[in-house]
C-alpha positions, 0 to 999 in steps of 0.5 A, a space after each residue: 126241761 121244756 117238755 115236762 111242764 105241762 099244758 096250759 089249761 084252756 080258760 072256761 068262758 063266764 056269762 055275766 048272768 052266770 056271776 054269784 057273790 063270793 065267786 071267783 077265778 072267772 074268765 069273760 068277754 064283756 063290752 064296756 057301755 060307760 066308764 066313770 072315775 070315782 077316786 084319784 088319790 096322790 100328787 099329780 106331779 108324782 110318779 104314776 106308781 104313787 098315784 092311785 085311780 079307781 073307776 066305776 065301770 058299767 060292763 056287760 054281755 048279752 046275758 046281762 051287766 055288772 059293775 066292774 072297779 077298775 084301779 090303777 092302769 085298768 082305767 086307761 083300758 076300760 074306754 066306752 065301747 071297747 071289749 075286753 077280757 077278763 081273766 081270773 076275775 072275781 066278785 067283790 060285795 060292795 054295800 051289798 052289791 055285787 062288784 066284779 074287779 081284777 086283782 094282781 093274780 089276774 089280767 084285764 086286756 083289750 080284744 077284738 070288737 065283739 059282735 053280741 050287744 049287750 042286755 041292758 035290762 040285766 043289771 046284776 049290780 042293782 040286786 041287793 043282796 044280805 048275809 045269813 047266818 043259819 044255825 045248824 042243829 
């Protein structure tokens, strides 16, 4: 019964500069230069399920950074200077921005300490970008 199912596919590795809107299914190894919690909705005294956490990461390799949004208990992972990766990650359009965020199809986890430091003058969430319409005739 074992055999028949097949082998798992090895992941394909994204560089942050790689990332485009509306992009999904992307696997990275990215460092996390800070971490800042935005919202925190529910009753402290409550069951953690009932309480809801969102945090703005800033997060990057040596190709460039992006923002990512980290909910719930991908905020407890996402502390400065730890390197993570992230799997089956996908690119949210915030205000015209984009945003890289988790969803429960994928996995955020905590590696080994990479050795690439980060381009900090590549910040793809600082580009705006605008929806066209273009009408084919």
């Amino acid at each position: 019964m074992a055999d028949s199912k097949p082998g798992l596919r090895k992941p394909v590795f994204t560089k942050v500069d790689q990332l485009r809107p509306g992009t999904s299914g992307h696997t990275l190894t990215v460092k996390v230069v800070n971490a800042k919690m935005v919202m925190q909705k529910g009753r402290p005294d409550g069951p953690q399920s009932r309480q809801m956490r969102i945090a703005e990461c800033l997060v990057g390799d040596e190709t460039g950074m992006i923002i990512f949004t980290a909910r719930n208990d991908q905020v407890d992972l996402m502390k400065e200077g730890a390197t993570v990766t992230l799997r089956n990650a996908k690119i949210d359009m915030f205000k015209g921005s984009m945003r890289l965020a988790v969803d429960k199809w994928g996995r955020v986890e905590v590696t080994e300490p990479a050795s690439f430091t980060v381009k900090e003058d590549n910040n793809l969430s600082l580009i705006e970008y605008e929806l066209v319409n273009v009408v084919v005739e």
